[in-house]
VEXGU-40873 format. One record per atom (N, C-alpha, C): atom name; x, y, z. Coordinates in Angstrom, 2 decimals. Layout:
N
  name       xx       yy       zz
    CA        X        Y        Z
...
END
This chain:
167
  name       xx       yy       zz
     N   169.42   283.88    75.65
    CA   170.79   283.78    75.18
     C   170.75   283.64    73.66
     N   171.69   284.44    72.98
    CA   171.91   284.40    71.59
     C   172.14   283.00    70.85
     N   171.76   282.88    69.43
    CA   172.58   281.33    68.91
     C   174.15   281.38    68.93
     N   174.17   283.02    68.79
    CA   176.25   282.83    68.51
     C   176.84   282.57    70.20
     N   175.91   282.95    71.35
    CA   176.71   282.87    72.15
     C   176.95   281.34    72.68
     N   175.54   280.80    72.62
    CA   175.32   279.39    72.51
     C   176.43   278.25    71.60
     N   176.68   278.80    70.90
    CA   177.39   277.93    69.81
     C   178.87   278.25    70.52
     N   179.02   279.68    70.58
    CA   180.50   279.81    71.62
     C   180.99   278.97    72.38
     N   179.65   279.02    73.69
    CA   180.10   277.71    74.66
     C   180.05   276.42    73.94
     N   179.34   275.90    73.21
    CA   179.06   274.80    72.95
     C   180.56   274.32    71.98
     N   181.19   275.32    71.76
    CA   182.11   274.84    70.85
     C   184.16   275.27    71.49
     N   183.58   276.39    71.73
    CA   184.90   276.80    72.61
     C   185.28   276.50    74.03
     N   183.96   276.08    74.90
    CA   184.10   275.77    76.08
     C   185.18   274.03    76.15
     N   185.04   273.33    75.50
    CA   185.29   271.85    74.94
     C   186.38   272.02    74.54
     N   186.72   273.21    73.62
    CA   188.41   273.31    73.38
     C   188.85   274.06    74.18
     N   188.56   274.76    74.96
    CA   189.49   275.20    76.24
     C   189.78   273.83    77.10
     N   188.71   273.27    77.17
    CA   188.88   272.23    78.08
     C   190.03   271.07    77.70
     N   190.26   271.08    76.18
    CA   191.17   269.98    76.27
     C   192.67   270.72    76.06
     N   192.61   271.96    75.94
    CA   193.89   272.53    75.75
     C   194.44   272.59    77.07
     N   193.36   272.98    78.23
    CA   194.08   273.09    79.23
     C   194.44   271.66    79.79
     N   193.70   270.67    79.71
    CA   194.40   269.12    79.57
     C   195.58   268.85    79.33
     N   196.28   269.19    78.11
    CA   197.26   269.12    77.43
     C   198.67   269.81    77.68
     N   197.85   270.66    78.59
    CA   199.22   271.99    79.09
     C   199.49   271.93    80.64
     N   198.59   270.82    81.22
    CA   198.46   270.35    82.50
     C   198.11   271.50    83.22
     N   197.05   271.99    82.68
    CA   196.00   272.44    83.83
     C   196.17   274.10    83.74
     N   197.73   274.22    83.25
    CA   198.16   275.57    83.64
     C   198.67   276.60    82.26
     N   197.92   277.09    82.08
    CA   198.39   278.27    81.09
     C   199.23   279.73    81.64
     N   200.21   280.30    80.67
    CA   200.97   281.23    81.48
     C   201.09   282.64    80.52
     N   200.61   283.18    81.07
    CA   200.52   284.54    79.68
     C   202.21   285.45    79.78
     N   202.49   285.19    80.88
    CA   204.06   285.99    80.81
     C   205.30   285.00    80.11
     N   205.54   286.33    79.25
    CA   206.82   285.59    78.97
     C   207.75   284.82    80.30
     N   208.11   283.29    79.85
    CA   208.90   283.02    80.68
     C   210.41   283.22    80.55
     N   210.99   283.28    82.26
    CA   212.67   284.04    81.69
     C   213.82   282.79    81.58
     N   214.69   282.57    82.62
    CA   215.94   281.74    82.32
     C   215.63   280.56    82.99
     N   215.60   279.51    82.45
    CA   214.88   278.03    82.92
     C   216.00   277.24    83.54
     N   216.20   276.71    84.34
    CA   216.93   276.24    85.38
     C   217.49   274.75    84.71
     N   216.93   274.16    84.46
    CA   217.49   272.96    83.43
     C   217.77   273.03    82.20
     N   218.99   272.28    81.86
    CA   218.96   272.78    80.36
     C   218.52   272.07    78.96
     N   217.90   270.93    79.64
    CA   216.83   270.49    78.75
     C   216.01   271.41    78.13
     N   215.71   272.57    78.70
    CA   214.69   273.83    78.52
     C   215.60   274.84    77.13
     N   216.37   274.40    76.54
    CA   216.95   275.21    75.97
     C   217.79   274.14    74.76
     N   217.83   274.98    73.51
    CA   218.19   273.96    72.71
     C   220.00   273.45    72.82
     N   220.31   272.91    72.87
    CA   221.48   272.20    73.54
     C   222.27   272.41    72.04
     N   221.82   271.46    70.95
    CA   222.30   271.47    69.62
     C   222.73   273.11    68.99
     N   221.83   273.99    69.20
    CA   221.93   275.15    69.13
     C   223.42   275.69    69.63
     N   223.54   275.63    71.17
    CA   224.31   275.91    72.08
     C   225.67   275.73    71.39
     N   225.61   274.30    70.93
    CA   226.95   273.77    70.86
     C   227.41   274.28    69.67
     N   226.87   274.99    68.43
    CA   227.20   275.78    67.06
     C   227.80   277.11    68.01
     N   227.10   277.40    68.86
    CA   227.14   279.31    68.83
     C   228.55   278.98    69.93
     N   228.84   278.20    71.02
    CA   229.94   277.89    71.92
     C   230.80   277.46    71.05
     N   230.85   277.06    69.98
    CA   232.13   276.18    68.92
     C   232.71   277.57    68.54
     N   231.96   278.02    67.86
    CA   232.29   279.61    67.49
     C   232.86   280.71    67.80
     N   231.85   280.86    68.86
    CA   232.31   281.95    69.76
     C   233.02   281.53    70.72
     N   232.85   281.19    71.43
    CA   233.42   281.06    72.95
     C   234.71   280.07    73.14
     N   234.88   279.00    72.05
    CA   236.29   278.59    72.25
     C   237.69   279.36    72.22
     N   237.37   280.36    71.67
    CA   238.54   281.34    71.56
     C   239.10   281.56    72.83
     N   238.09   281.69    73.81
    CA   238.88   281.90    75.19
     C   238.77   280.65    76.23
     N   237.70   279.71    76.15
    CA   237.33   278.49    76.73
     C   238.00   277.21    76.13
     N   238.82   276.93    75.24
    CA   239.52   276.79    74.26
     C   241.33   276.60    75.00
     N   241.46   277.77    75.60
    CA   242.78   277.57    75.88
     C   242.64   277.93    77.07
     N   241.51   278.26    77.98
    CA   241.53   278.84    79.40
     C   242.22   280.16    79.79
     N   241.92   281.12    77.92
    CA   242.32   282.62    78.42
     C   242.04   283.49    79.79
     N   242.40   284.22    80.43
    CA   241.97   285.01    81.15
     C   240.76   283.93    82.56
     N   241.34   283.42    82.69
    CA   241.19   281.82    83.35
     C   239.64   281.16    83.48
     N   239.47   280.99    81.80
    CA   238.16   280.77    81.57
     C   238.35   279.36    81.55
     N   237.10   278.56    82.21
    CA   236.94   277.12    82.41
     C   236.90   276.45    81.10
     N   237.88   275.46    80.86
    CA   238.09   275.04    80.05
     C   236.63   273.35    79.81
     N   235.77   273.39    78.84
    CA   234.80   272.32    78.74
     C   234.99   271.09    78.96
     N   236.33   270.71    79.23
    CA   236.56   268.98    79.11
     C   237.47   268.66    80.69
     N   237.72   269.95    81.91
    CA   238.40   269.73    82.80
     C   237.08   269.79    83.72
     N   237.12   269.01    84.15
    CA   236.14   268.62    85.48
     C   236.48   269.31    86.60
     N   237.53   270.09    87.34
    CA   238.02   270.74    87.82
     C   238.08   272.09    87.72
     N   237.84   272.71    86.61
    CA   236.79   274.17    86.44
     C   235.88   274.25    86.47
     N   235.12   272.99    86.60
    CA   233.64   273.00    86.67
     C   232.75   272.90    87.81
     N   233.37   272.14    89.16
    CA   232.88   271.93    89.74
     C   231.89   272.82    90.91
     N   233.26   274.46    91.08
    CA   232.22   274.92    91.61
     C   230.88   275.71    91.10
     N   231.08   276.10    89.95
    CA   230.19   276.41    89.04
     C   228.74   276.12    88.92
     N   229.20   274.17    88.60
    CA   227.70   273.37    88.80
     C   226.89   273.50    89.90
     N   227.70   274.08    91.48
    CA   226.56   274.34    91.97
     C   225.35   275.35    92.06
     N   226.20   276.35    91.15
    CA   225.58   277.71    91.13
     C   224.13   277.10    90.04
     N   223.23   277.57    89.97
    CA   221.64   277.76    89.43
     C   221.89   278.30    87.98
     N   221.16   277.38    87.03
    CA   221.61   277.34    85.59
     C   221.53   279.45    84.93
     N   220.29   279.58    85.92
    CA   219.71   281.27    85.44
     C   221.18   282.15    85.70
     N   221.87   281.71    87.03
    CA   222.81   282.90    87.15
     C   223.81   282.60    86.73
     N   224.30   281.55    86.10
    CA   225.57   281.44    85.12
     C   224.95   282.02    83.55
     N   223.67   281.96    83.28
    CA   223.81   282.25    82.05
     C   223.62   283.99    82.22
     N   223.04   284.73    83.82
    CA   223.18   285.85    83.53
     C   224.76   286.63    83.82
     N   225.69   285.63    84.39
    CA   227.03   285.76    84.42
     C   227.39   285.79    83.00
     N   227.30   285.32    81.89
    CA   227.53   285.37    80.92
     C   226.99   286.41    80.12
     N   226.11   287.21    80.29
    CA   225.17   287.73    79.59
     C   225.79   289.52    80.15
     N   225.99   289.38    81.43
    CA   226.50   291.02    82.18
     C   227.75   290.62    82.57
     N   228.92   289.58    82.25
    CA   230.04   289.98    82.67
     C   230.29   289.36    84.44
     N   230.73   288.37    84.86
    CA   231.52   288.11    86.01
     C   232.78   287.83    86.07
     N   233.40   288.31    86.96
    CA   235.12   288.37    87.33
     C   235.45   288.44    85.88
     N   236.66   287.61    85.42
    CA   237.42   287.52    84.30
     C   236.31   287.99    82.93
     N   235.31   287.47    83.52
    CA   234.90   286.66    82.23
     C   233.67   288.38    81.36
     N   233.89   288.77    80.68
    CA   233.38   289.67    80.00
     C   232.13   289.39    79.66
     N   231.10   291.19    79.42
    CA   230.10   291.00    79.00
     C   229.60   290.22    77.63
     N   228.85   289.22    77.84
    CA   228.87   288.55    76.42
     C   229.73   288.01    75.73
     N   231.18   288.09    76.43
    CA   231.96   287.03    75.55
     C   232.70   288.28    74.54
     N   231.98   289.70    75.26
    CA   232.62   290.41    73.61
     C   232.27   289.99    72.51
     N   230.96   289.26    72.64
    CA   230.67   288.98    71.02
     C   229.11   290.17    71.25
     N   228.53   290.13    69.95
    CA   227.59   290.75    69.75
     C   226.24   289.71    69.86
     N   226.36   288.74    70.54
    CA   225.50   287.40    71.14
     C   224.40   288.26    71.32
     N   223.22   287.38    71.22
    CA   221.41   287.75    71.96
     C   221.31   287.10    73.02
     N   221.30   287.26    73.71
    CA   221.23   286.85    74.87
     C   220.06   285.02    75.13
     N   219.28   284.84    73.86
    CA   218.85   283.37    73.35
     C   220.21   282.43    73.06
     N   221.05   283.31    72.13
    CA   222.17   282.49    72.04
     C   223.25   281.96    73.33
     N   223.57   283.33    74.09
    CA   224.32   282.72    74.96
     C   223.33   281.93    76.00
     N   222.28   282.07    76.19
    CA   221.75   281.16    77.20
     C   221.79   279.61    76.70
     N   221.96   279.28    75.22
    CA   222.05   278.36    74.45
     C   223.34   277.78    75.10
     N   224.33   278.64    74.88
    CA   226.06   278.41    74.63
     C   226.23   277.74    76.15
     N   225.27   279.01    77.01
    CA   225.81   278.23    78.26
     C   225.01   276.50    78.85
     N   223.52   276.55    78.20
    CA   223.16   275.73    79.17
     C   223.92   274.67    77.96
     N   224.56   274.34    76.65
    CA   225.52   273.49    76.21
     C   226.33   272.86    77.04
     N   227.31   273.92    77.10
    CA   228.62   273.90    78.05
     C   228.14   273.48    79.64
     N   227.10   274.10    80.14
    CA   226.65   273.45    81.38
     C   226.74   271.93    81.62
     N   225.75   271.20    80.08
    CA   225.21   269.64    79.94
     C   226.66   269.36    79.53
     N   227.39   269.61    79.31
    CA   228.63   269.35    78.59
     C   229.85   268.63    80.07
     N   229.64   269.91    81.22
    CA   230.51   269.36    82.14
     C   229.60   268.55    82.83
     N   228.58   268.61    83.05
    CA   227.90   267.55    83.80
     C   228.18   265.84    83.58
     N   228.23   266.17    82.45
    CA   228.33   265.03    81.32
     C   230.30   264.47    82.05
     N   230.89   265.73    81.51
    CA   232.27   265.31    82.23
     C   232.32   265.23    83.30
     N   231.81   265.39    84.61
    CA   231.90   265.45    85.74
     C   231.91   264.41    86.31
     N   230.45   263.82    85.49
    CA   229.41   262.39    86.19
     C   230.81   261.17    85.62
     N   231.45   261.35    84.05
    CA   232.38   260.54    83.41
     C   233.29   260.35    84.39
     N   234.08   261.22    84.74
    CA   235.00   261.58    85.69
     C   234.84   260.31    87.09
     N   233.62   261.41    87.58
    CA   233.53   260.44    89.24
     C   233.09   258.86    88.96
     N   232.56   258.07    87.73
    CA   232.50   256.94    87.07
     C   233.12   256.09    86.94
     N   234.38   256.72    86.46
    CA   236.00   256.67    85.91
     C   236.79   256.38    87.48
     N   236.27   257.31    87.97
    CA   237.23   257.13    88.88
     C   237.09   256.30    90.01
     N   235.32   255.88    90.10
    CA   234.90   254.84    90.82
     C   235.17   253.18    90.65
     N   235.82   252.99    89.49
    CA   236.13   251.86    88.62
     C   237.32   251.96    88.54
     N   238.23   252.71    88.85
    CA   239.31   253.03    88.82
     C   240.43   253.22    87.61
     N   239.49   254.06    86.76
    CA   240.12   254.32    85.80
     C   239.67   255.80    85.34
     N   240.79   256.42    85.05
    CA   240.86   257.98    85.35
     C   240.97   258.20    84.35
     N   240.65   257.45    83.08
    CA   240.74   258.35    81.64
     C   239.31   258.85    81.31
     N   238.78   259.91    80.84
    CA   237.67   260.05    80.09
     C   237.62   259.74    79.00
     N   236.55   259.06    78.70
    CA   236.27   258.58    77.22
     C   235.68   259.95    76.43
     N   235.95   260.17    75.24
    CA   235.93   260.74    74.37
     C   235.10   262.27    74.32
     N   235.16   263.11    74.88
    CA   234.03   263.93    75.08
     C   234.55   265.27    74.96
     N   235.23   265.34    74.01
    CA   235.61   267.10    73.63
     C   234.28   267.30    72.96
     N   234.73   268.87    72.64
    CA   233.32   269.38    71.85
     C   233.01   268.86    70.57
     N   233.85   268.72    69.88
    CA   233.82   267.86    68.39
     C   233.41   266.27    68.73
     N   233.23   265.97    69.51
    CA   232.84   264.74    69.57
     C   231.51   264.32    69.32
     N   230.72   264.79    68.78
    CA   229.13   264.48    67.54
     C   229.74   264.98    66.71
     N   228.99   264.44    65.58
    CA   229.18   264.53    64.00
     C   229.10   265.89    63.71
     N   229.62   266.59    62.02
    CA   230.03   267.66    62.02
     C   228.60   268.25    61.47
     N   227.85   267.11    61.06
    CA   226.55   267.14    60.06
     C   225.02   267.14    60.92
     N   225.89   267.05    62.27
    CA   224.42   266.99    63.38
     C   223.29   268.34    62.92
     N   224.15   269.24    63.02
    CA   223.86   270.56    63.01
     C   222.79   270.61    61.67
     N   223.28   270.07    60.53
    CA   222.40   270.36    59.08
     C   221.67   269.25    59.24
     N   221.42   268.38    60.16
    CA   220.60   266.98    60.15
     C   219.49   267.93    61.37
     N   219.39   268.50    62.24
    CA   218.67   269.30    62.93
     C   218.01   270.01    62.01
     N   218.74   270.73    61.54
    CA   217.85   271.92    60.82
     C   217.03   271.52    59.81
     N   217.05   270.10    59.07
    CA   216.29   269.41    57.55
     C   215.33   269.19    59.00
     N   215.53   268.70    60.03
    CA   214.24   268.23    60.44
     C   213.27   269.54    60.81
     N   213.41   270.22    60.88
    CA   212.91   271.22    61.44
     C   211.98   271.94    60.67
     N   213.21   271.68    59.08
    CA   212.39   272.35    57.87
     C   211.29   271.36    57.71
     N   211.39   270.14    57.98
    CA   210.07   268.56    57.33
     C   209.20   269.51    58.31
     N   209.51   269.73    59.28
    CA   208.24   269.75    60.55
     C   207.51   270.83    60.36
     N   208.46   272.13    59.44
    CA   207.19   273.23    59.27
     C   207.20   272.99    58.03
     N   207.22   272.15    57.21
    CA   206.91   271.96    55.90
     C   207.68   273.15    54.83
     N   208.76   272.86    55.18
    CA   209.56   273.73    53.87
     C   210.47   273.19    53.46
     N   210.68   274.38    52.04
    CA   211.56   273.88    51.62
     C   213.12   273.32    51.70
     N   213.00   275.36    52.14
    CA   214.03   275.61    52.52
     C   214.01   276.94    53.17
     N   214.78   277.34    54.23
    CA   215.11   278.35    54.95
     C   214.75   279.67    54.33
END
């Protein structure tokens, strides 16, 4: 056996070994597609590109789009699987148009939706809470309800973390 191949194992075998440690065991060479929780997706993101875009019709419940803060458009929804609401969004179901009619990437709306997803969950759980205690108001939870500066307080961190300056 060669010294380079020797030194190979002796040096790469040890870092495979702790990478696959670290990744729990399992490495995945395919791109992965629409992730079922929406922890899996940047939420903060979501809630810029849904403020934007999508209140225009979610906003006033155009063309009888579920409005984010009624617990009652939401419910049957939440049972459906996070992948096929965001590919409902992405190709168009009933009312609701391809993409929103925006010129969205399909990263973004999967953003917008799994937002709006954590968004009614959030109202839902408030709701049945509220109403277990017997009090039927929701506390505070429109979309403006985080700061307006979250958004530029995300992104400075992001820049510290890859070390820049600026964008």
């Amino acid at each position: 056996m060669s010294k380079v191949c020797r030194f190979s194992r002796q040096v790469f075998a040890p870092a495979l070994a702790v990478l696959l440690a670290l990744t729990g065991g399992s490495v995945s060479a395919t791109q992965p597609g629409l992730e079922a929780d929406t922890r899996s997706y940047n939420i903060a993101h979501g809630r810029v590109v849904f403020t934007r875009h999508c209140l225009r019709c979610h906003g006033e419940g155009r063309d009888n789009a579920p409005l984010p803060d009624n617990p009652a458009d939401w419910t049957g929804r939440l049972d459906q699987p996070l992948d096929e609401l965001i590919r409902h969004a992405i190709n168009g179901h009933g009312d609701m148009p391809a993409r929103g009619e925006t010129d969205l990437v399909d990263q973004e709306i999967a953003a917008a939706v799994a937002f709006v997803v954590y968004r009614a969950r959030l109202v839902v759980a408030e709701q049945a809470n509220g109403a277990a205690a017997g009090d039927t108001r929701l506390a505070d939870s429109s979309v403006d309800a985080l700061p307006d500066n979250i958004d530029d307080a995300v992104m400075q961190m992001l820049l510290l973390l890859l070390g820049k300056q600026r964008w």
